[in-house]
N, C-alpha and C positions, 0 to 999 in steps of 0.2 A: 504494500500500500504506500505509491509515494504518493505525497502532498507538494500538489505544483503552488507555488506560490501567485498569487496574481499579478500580471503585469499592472506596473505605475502607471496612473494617468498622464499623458502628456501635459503641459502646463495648459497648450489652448484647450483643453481639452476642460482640467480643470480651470481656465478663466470662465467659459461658454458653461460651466455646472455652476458656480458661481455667480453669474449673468443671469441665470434661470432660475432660481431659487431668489435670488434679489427683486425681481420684478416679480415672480408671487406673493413675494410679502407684499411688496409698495403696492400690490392693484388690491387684495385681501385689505390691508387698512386703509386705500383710498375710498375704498367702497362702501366700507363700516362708518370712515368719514362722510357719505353722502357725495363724496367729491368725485360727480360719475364721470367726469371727461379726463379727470387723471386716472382713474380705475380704468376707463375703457385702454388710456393708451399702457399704460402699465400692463394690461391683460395681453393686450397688442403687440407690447414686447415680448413677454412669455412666450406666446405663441410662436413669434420668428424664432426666439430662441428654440423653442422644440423640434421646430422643423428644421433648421439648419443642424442641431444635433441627430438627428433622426438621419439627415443626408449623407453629412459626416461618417457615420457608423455605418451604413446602408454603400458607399462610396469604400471603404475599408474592409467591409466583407468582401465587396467583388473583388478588391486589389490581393487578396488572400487566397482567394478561389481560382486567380489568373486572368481572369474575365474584366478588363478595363485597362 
């Protein structure tokens, strides 16, 4: 039974987790605040941020598989 360790996040990797976690708090208390046009764009960031991680990882798979 060996125990592979996990490979380290790259730093963009870890800034863009950080980036994404950052604007669900700020859209979460913009929204508690009433304050719906910074919540919407704060949500608005979240979401690019998921997508471009989601591309990121999805773009890394193929480059692993040969395919890209």
């Amino acid at each position: 039974m060996n125990k592979q360790t996990p490979a380290r996040p790259s730093p963009q990797e870890l800034l863009l987790r950080i980036l994404r976690i950052a604007a669900s708090t700020v859209a979460i208390v913009e929204l508690l605040r009433n304050n719906w046009i910074g919540g919407a764009l704060a949500t608005m960031a979240w979401l690019l941020f998921t997508q471009v991680e989601r591309l990121q990882n999805s773009s890394d798979q193929d480059a692993d598989n040969g395919s890209g």
